[in-house]
N, C-alpha and C positions, 0 to 999 in steps of 0.2 A: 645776851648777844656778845658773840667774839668781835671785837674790833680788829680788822689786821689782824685774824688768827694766824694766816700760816708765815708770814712775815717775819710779826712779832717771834711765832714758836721758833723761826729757823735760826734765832739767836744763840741755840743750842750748840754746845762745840763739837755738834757730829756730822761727820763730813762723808762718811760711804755712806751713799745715796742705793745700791744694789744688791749690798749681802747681807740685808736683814729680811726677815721671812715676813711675810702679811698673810692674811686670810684673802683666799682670790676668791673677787667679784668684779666681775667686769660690763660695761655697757654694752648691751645689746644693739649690733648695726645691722638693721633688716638690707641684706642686698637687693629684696625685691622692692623695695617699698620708697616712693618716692619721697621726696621732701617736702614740706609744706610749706616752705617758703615760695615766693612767687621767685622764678630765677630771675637774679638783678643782673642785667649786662655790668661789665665794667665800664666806669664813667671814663670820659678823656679828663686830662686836664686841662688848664686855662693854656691857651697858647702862647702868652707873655712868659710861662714860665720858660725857662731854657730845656734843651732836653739835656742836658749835661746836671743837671740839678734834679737827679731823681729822687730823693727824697723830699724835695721840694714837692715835685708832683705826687708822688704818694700823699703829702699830707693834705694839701689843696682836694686831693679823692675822699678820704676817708676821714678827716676831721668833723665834716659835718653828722655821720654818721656815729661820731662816739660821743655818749654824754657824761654828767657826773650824777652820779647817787649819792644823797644825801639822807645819810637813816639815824633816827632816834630809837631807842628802846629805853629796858630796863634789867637792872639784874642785882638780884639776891645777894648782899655783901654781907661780913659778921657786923657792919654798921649798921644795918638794914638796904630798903629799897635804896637803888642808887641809878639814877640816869647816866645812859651810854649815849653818845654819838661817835658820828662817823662817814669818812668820805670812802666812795669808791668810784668804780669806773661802769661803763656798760658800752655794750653795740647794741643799735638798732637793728633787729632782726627782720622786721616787719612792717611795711609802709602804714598798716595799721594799730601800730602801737605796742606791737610785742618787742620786747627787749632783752636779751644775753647778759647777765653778769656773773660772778660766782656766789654759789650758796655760801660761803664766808664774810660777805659784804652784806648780803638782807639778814642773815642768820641771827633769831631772835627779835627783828626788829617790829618796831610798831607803828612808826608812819616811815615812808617811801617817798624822797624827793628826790625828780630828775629835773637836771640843765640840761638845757639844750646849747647846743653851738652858737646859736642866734641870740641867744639870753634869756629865754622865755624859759617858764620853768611848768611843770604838772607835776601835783599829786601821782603817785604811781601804788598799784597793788599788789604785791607779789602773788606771783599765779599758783606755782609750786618751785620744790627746792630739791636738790636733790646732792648729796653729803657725799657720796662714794664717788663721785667725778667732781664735787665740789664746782656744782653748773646751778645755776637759777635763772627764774625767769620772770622779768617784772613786765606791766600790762599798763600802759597808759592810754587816757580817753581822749586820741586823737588820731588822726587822719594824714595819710599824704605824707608819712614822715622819710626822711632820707633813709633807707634802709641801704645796709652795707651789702655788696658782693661777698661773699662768701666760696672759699676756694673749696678743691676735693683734692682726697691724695696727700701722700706725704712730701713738705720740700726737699728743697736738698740741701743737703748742706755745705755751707758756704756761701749759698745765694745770701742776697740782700734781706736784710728784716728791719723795718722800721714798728714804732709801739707808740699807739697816740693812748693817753688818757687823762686822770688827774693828780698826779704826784703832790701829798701834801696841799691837795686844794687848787693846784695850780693848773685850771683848766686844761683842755685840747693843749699839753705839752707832749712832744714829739720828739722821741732819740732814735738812734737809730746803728744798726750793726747787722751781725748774719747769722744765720743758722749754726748754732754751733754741733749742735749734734740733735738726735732723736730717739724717739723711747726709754726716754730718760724716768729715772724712778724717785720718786720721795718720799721712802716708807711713813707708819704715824708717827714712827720714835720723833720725828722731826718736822711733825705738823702739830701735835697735840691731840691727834684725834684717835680713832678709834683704832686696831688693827686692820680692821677691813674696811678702810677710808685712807689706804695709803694711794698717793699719787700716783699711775702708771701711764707711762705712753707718753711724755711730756717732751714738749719742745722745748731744746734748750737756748737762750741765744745770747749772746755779750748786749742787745740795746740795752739801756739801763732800764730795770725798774723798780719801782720804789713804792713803800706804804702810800699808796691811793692808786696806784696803776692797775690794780685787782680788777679782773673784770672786763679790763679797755683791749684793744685790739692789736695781735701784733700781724702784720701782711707784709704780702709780695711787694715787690718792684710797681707790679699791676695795680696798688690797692686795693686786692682782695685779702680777705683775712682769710688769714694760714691758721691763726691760734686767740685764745682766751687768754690774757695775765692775769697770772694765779701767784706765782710765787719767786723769791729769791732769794738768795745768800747774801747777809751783812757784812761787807768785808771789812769792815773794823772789828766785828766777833769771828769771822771766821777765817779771815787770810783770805778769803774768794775773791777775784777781781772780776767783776760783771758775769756773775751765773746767775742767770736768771732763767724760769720755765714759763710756758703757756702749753692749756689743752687743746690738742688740736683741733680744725674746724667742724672734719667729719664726728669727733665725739659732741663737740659742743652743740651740732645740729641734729645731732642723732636724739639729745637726750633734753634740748628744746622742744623738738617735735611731740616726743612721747608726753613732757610736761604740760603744751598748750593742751593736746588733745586727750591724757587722761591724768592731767595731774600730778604724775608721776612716774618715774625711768624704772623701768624693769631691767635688772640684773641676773645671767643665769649663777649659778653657784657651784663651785665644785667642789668646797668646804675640806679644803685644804691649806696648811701652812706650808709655804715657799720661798726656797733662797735661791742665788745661783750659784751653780757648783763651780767652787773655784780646785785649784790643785791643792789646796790644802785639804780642803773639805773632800774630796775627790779620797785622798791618802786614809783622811778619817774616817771615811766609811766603804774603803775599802772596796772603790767603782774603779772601771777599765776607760771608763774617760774623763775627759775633765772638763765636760760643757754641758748645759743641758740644767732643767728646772728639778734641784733636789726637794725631795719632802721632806720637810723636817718634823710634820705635824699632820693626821688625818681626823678630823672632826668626828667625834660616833656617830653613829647613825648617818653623815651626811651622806653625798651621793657617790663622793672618792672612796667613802667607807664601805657602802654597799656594792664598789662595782670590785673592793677588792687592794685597792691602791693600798699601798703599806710605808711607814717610817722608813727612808733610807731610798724610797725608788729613786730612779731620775729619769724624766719624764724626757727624751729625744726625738718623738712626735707627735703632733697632735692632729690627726686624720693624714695628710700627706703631706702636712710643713713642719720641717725640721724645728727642733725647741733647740734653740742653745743658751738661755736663761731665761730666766721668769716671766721678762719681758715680751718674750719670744710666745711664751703658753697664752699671756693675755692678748696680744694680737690674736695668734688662732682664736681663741673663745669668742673674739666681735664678729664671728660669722655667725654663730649660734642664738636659741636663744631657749628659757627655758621648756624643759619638758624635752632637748633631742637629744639624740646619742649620738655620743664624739669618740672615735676609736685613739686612745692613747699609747701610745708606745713606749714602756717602761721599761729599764733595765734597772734588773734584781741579781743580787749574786752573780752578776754575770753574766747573767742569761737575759734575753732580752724577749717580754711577751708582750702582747695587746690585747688592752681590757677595754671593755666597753662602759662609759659611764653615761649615764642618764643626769644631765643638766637641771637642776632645782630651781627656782627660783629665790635671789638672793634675800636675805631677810633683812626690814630695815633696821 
């Protein structure tokens, strides 16, 4: 089991978070297809709070709604076997006992304990997990629980963000700050994991968070959750003052959905390596612009390889939305899902054609 994997990893001294290349696999978000959450109105809060005190009211909403995880394992050292623990965070997904946290916080584990707000604690079981969004989903045997609102859509940025969870053991603790940006990237050089387990699409925000915040919630003004905490920059290792990320809510609920009802999140694949083309890289291979998702890398056999795509493209559309970096191609692909064809718009030598690729299914 990773304790605080991406945390811990990001004590790394690398700090571009966009010009490294990953193997793109991204979550599938069925536009037609509902959500299996029961929709939870947004709650008010207590009317003693003031309304000038909005973070106040934000946490008064959503405090009850985030617990702590508390997981044991085990793991293989050259000492031998050796016991892991470890704290993380969760939302309440479901008035039935389904719960949101990151597959980096169960990851490997072998008993499952959640707090609750109130103090009471359950056994919990992990349902499935799922490593390329770094999303999990724990299953507890009860009833009537406070599940969270859950927002859609991207913030904006600059609004309000506050993040309730358990920093360091320190229950329903609450910071709070704004949006600082979005579609933020965190290849694996700086998670430890795999190539195609780098972070995409992530909200970035100054609230503070910290080894045990994994998992807990960051939301609106409204206390609905905007995002999952996943991860952030040590600013004694890195110079970073408050960078921190969360998955946003539509991936988070897109790839619980698919978890409670089959286990696990289907990814299409397009079995490509990806950077974003800057002006350097732009001079170096000798492209007419300087935006847009370059290939560094085409997988054999995959389905960029079959439809054609070649070392050196740069991919400027993806059916009829503009790419202007990597970030850009993985947005378009959460319309799809595997098995459709997505008409790409590359430019080669200068010339700019559209190929059609046939979407795979990502491999776990």
């Amino acid at each position: 089991m990773r304790r605080y994997t991406l945390q811990r990893s990001l004590l790394l001294p690398l700090m571009v978070l966009a010009a490294l290349a990953f193997v793109l696999g991204v979550i599938y978000l069925d536009p037609g297809t509902a959500r299996t959450q029961t929709a939870e109105p947004v709650k008010s809060a207590p009317a003693s709070i003031p309304d000038n005190e909005p973070v106040a009211k934000v946490a008064s909403v959503l405090s009850p709604s985030v617990v702590q995880i508390n997981v044991t394992g085990v793991q293989q050292t050259p000492l031998g076997t050796q016991k892991e623990e470890g704290i993380g965070s969760g939302v309440i997904y479901r008035s039935d006992g389904y719960i949101i946290t990151n597959n980096h916080v169960v990851e490997g584990s072998r008993d499952v304990e959640v707090s609750f707000a109130d103090g009471s604690t359950e056994r919990g079981q992990v349902v499935g997990t799922d490593p390329t969004t770094d999303i999990a989903v724990v299953k507890v045997d009860r009833n009537n629980l406070p599940a969270a609102s859950f927002a859609s859509g991207d913030p904006i940025v600059g609004q309000m963000a506050v993040a309730v969870g358990s920093p360091s053991g320190f229950e329903s603790t609450v910071t709070s700050g704004i949006i600082s940006g979005i579609g933020r990237e965190v290849p694996a050089q700086l998670t430890g994991g795999r190539q195609d387990n780098s972070l995409v699409d992530l909200i970035q925000t100054d609230a503070a968070i910290s080894p045990g915040n994994s998992g807990g919630a960051l939301a609106n003004r409204d206390g609905q959750v905007i995002g999952i905490n996943v991860a952030y920059l040590p600013p004694g290792q890195t110079g970073a003052e408050n960078i921190g990320f969360a998955i946003p809510s539509d991936t988070a609920v897109s790839v619980a959905d698919q978890i409670i009802k089959n286990g696990e999140a289907v990814h299409p694949y397009l079995g490509v390596y990806l950077s974003d083309l800057t002006q350097e890289t732009a001079r170096r291979f000798g492209s007419s612009v300087d935006s847009g998702a370059l290939v560094e890398k085409v997988e054999p056999g995959g389905p960029a390889d079959d439809a054609g795509v070649q070392r050196g493209d740069v991919v400027t559309a993806a059916g009829s939305q503009q790419i202007r970096s990597s970030g850009d191609l993985i947005s378009a692909l959460r319309n799809y899902k595997p098995g459709d064809t997505i008409n790409l718009t590359v430019l080669r030598n200068g010339e700019k054609t559209t190929l059609q690729v046939t979407l795979a299914q990502s491999p776990q």
